[in-house]
Backbone as numpy.savetxt, mean C-alpha at the origin, in Angstrom:
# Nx Ny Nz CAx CAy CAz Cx Cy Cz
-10.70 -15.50 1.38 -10.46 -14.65 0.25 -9.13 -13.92 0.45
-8.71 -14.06 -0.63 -6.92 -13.72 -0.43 -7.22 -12.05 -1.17
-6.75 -10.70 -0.19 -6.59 -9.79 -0.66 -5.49 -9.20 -0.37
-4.83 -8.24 -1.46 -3.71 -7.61 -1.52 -3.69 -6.16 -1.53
-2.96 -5.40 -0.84 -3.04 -3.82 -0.61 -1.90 -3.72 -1.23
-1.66 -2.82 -2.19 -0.31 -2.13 -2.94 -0.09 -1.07 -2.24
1.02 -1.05 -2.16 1.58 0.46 -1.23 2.22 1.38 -2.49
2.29 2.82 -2.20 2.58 3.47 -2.84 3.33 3.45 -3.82
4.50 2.69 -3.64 5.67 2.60 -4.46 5.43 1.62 -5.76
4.70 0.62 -5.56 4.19 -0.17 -6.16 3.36 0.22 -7.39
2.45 0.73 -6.69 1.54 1.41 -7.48 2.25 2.60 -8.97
3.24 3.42 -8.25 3.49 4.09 -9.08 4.37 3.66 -10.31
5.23 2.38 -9.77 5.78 1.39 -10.60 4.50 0.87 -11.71
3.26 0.76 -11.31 2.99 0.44 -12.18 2.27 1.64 -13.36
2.18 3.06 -12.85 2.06 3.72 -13.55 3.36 4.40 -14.06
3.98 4.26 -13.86 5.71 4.65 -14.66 6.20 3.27 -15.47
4.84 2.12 -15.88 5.10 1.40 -16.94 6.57 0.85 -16.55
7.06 0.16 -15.09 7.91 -0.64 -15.01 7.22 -2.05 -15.13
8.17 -2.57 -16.17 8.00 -3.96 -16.51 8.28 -5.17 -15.86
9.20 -4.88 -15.14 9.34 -5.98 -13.58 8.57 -5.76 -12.86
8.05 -4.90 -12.41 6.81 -4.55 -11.78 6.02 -4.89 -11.91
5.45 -4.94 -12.64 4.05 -5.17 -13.64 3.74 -6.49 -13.28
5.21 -7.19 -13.83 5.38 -9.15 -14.02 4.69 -9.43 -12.66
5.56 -8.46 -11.73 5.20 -9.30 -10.40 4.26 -9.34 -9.75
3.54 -8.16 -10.47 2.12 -8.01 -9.86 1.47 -8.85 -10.14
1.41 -8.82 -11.62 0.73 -10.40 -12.44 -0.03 -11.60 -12.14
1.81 -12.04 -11.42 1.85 -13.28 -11.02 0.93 -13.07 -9.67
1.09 -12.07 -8.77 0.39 -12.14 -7.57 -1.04 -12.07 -7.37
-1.49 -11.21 -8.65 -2.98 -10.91 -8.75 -3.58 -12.09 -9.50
-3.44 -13.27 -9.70 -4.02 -14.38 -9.95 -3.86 -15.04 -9.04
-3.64 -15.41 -7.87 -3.87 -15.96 -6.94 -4.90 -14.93 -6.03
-5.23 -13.89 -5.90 -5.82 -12.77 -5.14 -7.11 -12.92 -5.86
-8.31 -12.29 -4.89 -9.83 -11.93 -5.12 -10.21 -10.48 -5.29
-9.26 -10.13 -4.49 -9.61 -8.71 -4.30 -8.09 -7.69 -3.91
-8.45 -6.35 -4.65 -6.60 -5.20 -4.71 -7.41 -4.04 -4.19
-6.56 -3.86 -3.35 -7.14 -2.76 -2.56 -5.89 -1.34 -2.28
-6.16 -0.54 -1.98 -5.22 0.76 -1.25 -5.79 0.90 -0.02
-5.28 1.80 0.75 -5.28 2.48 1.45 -5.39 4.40 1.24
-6.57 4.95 1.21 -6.63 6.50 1.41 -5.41 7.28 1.50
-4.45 6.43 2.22 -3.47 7.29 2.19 -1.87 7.18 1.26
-2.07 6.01 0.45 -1.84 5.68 -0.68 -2.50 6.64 -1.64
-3.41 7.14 -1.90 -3.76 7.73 -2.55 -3.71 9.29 -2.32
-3.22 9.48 -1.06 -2.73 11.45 -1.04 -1.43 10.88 -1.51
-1.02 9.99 -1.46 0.70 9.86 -1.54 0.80 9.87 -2.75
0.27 9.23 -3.85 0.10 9.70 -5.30 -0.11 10.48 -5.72
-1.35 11.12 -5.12 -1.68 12.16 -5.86 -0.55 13.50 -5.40
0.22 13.65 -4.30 1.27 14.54 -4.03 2.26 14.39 -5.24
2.77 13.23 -5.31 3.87 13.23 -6.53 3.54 12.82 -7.98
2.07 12.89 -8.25 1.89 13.10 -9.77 2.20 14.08 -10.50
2.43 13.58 -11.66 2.54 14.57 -12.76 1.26 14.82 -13.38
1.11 16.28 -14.02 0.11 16.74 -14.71 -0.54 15.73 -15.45
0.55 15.12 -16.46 -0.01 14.10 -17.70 -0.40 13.33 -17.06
-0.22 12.73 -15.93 -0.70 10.95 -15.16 -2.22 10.91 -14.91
-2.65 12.20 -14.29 -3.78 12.52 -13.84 -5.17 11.03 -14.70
-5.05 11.63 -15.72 -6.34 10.15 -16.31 -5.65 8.33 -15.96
-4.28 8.56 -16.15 -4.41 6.88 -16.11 -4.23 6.60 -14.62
-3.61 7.50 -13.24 -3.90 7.20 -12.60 -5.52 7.25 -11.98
-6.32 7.58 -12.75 -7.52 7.76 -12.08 -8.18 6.11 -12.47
-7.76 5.74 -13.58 -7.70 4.73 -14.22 -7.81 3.64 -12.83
-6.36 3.31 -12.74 -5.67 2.99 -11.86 -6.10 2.58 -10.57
-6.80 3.53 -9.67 -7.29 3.94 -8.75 -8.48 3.40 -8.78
-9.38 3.14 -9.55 -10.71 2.90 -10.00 -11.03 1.53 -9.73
-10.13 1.01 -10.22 -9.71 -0.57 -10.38 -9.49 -1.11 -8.77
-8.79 -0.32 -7.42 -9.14 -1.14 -6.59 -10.27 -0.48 -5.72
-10.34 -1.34 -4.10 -11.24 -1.20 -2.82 -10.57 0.23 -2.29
-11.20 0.88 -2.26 -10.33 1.85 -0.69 -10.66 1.35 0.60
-9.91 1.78 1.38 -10.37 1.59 2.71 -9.62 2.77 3.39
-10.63 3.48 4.12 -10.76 4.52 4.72 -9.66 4.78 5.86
-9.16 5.67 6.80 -9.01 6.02 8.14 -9.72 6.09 8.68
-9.96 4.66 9.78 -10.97 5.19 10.87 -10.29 5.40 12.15
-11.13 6.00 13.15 -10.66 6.02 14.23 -9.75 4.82 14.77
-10.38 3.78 14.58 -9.23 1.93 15.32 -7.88 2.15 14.92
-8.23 2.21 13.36 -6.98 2.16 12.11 -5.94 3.13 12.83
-6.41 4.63 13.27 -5.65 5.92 13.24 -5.08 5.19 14.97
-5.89 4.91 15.77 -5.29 4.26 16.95 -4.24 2.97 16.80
-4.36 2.18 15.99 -3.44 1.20 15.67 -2.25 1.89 15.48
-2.41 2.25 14.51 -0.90 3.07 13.91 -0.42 3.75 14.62
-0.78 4.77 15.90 -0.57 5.45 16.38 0.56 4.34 17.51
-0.28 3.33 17.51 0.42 2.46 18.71 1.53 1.63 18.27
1.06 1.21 17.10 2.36 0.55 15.57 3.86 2.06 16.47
3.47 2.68 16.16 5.01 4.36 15.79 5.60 4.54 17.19
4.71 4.56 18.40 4.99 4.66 19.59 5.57 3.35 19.95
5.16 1.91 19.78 6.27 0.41 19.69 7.28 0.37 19.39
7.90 1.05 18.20 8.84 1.24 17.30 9.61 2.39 17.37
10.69 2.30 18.25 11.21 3.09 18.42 12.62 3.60 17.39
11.84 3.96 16.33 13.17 4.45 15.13 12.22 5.77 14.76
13.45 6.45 14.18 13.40 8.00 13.38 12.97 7.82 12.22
13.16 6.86 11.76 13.17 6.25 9.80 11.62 5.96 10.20
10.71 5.10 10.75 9.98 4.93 10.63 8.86 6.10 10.38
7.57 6.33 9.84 6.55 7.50 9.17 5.39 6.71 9.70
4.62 7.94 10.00 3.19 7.48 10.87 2.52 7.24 9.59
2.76 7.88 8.23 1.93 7.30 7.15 2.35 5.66 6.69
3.34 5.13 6.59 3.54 3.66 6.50 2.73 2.93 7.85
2.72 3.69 9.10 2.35 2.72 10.09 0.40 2.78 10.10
0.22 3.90 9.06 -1.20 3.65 8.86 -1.48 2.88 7.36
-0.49 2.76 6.40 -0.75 1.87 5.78 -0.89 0.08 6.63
0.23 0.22 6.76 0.55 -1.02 7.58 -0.91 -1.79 8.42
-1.35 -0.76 9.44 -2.69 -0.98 10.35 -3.97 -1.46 9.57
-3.97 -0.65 7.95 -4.75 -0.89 7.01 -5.21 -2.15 6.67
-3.70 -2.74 6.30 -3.64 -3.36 5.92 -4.10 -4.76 7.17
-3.29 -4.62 7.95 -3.57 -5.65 9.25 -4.95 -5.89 9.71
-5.66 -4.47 9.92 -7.15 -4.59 10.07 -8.23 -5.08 9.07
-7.55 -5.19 7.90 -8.53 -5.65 6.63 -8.07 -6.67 6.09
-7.12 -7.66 6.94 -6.70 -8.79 6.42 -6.17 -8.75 5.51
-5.28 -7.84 4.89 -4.84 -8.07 3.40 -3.30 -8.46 3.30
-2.37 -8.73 2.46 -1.15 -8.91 2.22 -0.70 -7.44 1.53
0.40 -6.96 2.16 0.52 -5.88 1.69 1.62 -6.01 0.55
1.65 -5.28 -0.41 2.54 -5.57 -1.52 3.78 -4.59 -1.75
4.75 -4.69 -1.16 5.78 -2.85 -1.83 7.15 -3.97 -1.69
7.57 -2.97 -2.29 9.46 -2.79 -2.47 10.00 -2.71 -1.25
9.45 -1.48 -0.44 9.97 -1.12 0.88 10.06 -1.81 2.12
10.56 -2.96 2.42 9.66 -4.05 3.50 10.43 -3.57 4.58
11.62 -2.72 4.80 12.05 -2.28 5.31 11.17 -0.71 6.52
10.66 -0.70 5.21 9.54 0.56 5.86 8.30 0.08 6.84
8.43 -1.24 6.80 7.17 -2.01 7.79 7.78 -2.70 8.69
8.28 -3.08 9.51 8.81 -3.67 10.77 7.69 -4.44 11.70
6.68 -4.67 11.56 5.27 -5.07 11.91 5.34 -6.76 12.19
5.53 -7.31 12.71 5.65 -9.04 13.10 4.24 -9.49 12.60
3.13 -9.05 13.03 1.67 -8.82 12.82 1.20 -8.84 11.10
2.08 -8.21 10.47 1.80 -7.85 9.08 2.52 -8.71 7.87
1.18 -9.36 7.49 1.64 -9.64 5.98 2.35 -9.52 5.15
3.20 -9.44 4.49 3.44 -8.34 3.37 4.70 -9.76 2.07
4.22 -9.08 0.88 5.30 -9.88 0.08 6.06 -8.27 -0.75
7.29 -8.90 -0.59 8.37 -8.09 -1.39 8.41 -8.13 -3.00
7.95 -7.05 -3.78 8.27 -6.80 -5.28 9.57 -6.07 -5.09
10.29 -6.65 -6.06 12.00 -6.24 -6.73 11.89 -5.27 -7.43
C-alpha cells in the first residue's frame, strides 16, 4: 500500500488554493491508498493560520491519518539532527522525516532540501 505524508508546506499550498499544487497532488494521490500528516504538521499549521482558514483547514485535516510522536519516532529524529551536522537543519523536519520513515510513507513537500535523509522517501512538488 503506497502512502503519502504531506509536509507542511504542501499542505498549506493546498489551502492557499495554489493551482500547481493542487495538479500535483492530483496526479500523486491516484496512485496512493492512503494521505497522512504528521502531529507536527499540524502545530505547524495551526501556528501560521489565519482566523478565516480555521473551517477549511479543519476540513483539510480530517481528510488524512495522523500519526502521533512516539517515543522511537522522538529517538529517531533525535539521532536523524545529531548525524547531520548543519545549522539549517530543524528537529521539527527531522521528526517529520522519522514519521515518515517509520510509517513507510513517501513524503511529499517543496522543501527536499530540508530532508537530507538517504533512508527517506520523498517526491518533490514545484
Amino acid at each position: 500500500m503506497k502512502k503519502l505524508l504531506f509536509d507542511t508546506d504542501v499542505l498549506i499550498d493546498i489551502l492557499r488554493n495554489n493551482k500547481k499544487t493542487i495538479e500535483q497532488v492530483r496526479k500523486l494521490t491516484e496512485e496512493a491508498e492512503e494521505f497522512c500528516c504528521s502531529t507536527i504538521n499540524v502545530a505547524e499549521i495551526f501556528a501560521g493560520m489565519r482566523t478565516n482558514e480555521e473551517g477549511q483547514t479543519g476540513q483539510l485535516l480530517e481528510g488524512l491519518t495522523y500519526f502521533n510522536v512516539t517515543e522511537n519516532l522522538a529517538k529517531l529524529a533525535g539521532r536523524m539532527k545529531f548525524r547531520t551536522k548543519t545549522h539549517t537543519l530543524w528537529l521539527d523536519d527531522c521528526l517529520i522525516a522519522a514519521t515518515a520513515i517509520l510509517n513507510e510513507c513517501i513524503l511529499v513537500t517543496k522543501n527536499v532540501k530540508h530532508y537530507p535523509f538517504t533512508t527517506l522517501k520523498l517526491v518533490k512538488i514545484e
